[in-house]
C-alpha positions as CSV (number, residue, x, y, z in Angstrom):
1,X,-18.6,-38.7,-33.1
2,X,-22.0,-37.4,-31.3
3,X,-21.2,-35.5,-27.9
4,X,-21.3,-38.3,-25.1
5,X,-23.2,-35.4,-22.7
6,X,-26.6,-35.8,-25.3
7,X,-25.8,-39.7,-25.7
8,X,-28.5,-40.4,-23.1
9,X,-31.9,-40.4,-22.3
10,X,-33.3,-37.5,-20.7
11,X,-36.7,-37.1,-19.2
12,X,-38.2,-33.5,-18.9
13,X,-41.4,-32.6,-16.6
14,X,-43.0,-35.7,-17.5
15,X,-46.8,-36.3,-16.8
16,X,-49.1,-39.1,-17.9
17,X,-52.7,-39.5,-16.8
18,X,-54.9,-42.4,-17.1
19,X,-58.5,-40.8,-17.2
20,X,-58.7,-38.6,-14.2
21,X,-55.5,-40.7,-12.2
22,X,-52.1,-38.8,-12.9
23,X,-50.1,-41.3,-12.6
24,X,-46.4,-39.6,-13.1
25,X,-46.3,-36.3,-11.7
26,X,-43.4,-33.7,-13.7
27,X,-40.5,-36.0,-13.3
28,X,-37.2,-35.6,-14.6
29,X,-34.4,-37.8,-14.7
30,X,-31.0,-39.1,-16.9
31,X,-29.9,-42.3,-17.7
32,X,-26.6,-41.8,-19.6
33,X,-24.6,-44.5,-21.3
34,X,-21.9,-46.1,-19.9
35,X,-23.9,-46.2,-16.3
36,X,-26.0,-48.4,-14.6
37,X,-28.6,-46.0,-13.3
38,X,-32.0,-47.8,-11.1
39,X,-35.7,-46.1,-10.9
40,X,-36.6,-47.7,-7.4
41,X,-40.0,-46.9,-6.0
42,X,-43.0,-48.9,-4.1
43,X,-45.6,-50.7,-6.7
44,X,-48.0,-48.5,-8.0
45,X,-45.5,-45.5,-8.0
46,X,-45.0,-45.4,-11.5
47,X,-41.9,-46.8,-12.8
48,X,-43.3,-49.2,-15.5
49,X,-45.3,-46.2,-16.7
50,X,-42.6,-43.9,-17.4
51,X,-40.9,-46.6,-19.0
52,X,-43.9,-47.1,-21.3
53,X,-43.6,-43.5,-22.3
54,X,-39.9,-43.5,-23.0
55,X,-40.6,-45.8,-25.7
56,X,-43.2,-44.4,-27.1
57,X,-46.3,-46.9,-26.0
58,X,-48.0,-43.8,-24.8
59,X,-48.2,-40.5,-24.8
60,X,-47.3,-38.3,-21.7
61,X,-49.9,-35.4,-20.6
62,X,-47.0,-32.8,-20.4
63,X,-43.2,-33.1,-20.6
64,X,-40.5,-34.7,-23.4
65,X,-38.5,-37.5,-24.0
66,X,-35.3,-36.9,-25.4
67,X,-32.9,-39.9,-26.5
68,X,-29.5,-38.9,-27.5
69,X,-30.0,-35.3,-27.9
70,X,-33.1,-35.9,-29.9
71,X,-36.6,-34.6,-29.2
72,X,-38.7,-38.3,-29.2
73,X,-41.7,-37.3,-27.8
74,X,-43.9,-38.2,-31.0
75,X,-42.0,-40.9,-32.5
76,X,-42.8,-44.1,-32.5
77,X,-41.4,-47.2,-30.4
78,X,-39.6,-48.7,-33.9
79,X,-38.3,-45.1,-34.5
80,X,-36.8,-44.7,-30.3
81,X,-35.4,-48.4,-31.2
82,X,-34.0,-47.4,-34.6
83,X,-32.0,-44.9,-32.6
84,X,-30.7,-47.3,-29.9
85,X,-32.9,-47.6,-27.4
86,X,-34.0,-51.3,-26.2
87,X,-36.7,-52.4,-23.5
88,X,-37.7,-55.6,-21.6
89,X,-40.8,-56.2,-19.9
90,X,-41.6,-57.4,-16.7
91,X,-43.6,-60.4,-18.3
92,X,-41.0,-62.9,-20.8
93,X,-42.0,-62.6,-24.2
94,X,-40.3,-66.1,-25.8
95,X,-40.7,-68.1,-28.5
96,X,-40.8,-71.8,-26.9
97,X,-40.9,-73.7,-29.7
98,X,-37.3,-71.8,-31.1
99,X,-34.0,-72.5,-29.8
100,X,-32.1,-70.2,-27.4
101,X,-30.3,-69.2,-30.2
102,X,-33.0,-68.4,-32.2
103,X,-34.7,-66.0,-29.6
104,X,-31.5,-64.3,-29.1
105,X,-31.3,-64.1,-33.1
106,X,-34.1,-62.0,-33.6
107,X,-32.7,-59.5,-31.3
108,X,-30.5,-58.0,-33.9
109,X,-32.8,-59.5,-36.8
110,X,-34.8,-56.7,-36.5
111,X,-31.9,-54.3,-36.1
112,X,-30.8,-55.0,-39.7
113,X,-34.3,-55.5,-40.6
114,X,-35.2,-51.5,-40.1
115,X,-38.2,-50.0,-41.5
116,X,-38.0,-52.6,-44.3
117,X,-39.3,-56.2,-43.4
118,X,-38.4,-57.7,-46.9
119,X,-34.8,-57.5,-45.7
120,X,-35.1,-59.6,-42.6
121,X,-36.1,-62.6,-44.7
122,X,-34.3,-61.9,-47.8
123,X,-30.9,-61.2,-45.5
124,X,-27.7,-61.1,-47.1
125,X,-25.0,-64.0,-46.7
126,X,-23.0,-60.9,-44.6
127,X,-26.2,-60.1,-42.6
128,X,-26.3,-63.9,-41.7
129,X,-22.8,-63.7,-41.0
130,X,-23.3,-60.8,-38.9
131,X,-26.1,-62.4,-36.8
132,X,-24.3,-65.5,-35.7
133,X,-21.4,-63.4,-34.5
134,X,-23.7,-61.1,-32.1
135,X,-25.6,-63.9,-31.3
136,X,-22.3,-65.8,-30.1
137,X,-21.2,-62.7,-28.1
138,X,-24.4,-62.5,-26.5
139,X,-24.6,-65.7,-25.3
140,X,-21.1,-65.1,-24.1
141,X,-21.4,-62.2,-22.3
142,X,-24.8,-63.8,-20.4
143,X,-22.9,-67.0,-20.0
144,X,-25.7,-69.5,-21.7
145,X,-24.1,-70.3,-24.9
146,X,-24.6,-74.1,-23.2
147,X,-28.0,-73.4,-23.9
148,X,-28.0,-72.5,-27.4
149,X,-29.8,-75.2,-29.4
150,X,-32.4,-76.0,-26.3
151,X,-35.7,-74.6,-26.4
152,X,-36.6,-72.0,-24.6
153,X,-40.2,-73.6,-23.4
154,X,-37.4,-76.2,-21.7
155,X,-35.7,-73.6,-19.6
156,X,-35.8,-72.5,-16.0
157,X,-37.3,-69.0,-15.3
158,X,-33.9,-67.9,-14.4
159,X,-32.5,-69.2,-17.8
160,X,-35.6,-67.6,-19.6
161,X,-34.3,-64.3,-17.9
162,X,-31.0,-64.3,-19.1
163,X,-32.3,-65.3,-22.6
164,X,-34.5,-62.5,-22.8
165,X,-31.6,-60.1,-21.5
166,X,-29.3,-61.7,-24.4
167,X,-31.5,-61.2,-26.9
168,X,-32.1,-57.3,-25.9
169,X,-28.3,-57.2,-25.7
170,X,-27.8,-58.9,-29.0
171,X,-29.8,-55.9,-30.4
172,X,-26.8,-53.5,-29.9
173,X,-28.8,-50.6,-28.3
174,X,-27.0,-47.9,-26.8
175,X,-29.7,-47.9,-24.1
176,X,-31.2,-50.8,-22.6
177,X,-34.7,-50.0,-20.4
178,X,-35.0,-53.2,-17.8
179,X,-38.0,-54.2,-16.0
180,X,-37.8,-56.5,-13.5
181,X,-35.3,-58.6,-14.9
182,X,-34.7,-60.5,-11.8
183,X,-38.1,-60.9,-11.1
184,X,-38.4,-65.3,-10.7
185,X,-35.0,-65.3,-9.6
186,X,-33.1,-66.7,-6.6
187,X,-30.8,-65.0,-4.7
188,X,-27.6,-67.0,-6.6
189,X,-29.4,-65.7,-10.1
190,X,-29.8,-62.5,-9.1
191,X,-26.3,-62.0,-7.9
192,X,-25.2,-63.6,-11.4
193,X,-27.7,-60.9,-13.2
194,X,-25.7,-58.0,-11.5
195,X,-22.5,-59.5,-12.4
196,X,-24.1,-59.5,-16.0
197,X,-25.4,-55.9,-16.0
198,X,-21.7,-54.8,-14.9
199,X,-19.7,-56.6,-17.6
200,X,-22.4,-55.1,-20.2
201,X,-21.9,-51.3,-19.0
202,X,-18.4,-52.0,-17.9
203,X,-17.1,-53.6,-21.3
204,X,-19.5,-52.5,-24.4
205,X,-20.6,-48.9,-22.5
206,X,-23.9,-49.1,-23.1
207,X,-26.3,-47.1,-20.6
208,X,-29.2,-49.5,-18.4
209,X,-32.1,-47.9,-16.7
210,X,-33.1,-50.2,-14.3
211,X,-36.4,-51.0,-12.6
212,X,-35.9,-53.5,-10.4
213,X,-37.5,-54.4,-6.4
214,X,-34.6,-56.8,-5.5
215,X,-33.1,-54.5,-3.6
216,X,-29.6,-56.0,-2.8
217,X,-29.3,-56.0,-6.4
218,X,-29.7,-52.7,-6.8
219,X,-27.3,-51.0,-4.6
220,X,-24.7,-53.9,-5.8
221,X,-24.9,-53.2,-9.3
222,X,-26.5,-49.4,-10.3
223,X,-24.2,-46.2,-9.6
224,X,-27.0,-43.4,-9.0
225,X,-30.6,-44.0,-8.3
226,X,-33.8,-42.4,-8.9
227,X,-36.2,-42.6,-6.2
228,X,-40.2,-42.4,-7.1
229,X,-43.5,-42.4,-4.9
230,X,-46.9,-42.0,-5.9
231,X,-46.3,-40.9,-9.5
232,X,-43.5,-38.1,-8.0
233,X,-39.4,-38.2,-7.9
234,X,-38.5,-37.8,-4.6
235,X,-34.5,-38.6,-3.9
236,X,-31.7,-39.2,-6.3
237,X,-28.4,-39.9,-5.5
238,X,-25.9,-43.0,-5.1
239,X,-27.0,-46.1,-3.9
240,X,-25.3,-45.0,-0.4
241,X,-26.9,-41.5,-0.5
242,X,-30.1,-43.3,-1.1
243,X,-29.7,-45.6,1.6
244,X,-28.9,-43.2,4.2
245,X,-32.4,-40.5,3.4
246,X,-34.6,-39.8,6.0
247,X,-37.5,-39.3,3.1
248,X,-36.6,-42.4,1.2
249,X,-36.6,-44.4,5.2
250,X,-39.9,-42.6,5.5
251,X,-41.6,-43.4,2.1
252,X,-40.1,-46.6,0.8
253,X,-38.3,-49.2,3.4
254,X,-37.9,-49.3,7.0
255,X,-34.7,-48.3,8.8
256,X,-33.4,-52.1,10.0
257,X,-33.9,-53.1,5.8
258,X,-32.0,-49.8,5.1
259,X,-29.3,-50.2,7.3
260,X,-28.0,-53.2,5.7
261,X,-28.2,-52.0,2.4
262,X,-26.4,-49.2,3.1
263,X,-23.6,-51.5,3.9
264,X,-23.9,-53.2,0.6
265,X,-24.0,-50.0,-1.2
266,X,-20.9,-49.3,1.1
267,X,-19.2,-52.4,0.1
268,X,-19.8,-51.8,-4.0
269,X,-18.4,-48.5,-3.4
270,X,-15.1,-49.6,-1.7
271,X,-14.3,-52.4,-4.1
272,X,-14.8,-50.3,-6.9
């Protein structure tokens, strides 16, 4: 069994420029499994960018990416996945046309699919097998399986969400890298979401890193935060730590907005 201290992602002085513009500036930070850990920051700070260069769709200037105790640096974003580490993006990538199902399917289609693409469409009657049963679970555990044989071009943004969630879920990463998930949502989804994200770390163990700007969300749901401005890391701590810094009041939210999330951070913390 592999040491559960290197079974997370760990991010090392990274740096990525565009051109002239450095965008992240030597950041470090974790995101082990069996956590729910958020990268918070204004727009523009640089969240979506480190993401990008934790699974490998481009290269930092300086630094290293190491998933599970593995140097990933240079590998490739099939490679990082190979090794469990999943990713949403901020914009919904479904098939309309398919079913719920089917989106969810090719979640852990191209799990068992690998490096060799003959095998996802020449799939054995135990790989088939193996699909409908993670594809059941996931549609479970995100509470749409009433929405398995309706197209996905049919469904609400919020039901788009939590299809795209089960289908990165259905890919049984050890790792899941969110952005934005509850982007489109009301505040009834988003509360749903977090519910979600619990039962996932809470029941499987998986690790989420989570970018996200709905911030009751994320100091309901996340257990230690990363706090980024302007390309640099500038707090970490627990959602109540976070609340409660003079430079994260200074740089991100206003004291009145603050305030009450402390008291939600507070609340998670009490009932936990």
């Amino acid at each position: 069994m592999s040491d559960p201290a290197a079974a997370a992602l760990e991010v090392d002085g990274l740096s990525v420029r565009y051109g002239g513009n450095l965008a992240v500036d030597r950041v470090s930070l974790s995101a082990p499994v069996g956590r729910l850990t958020g990268l918070i920051g204004p727009n523009g700070a640089g969240k979506t960018t480190i993401f990008n260069a934790c699974c490998g769709l481009l290269r930092p200037s300086a630094g290293r990416v190491v998933l599970f105790g593995d140097d990933v640096t240079r590998r490739s974003p099939a490679d990082r996945a190979r090794r469990g580490l999943g990713r949403t993006f901020q914009r919904m990538e479904l098939f309309g046309s398919m079913t719920v199902a089917e989106n969810v399917a090719i979640g852990r289609e191209a799990g068992l699919a690998g490096s060799n693409p003959f095998r996802q469409l020449l799939g054995t009657r135990r790989d088939q097998a193996t699909v409908r049963a993670v594809v059941d679970d996931a549609l479970d555990v995100c509470g749409i399986t009433d929405l398995a044989h309706r197209p996905a071009g049919a469904l609400s943004t919020g039901q788009r969400r939590l299809v795209e969630l089960a289908r990165a879920y259905a890919g049984e990463y050890r790792l899941l890298l969110l952005d934005e998930p509850s982007s489109g949502l009301d505040r009834a989804e988003s509360e749903r979401l977090g519910e979600i994200l619990r039962r996932m770390v809470d029941d499987r163990g998986i690790g989420i890193l989570l970018v996200e700007h709905d911030m009751v969300l994320v100091m309901s749901a996340c257990e230690h935060l990363f706090v980024l401005d302007f390309g640099c890391l500038i707090f970490e701590g627990t959602p109540a730590e976070t609340g409660s810094s003079p430079v994260v009041r200074a740089a991100y939210l206003g004291d009145e907005e603050l305030d009450s999330l402390v008291g939600t951070a507070d609340r998670r913390e009490a009932g936990r």
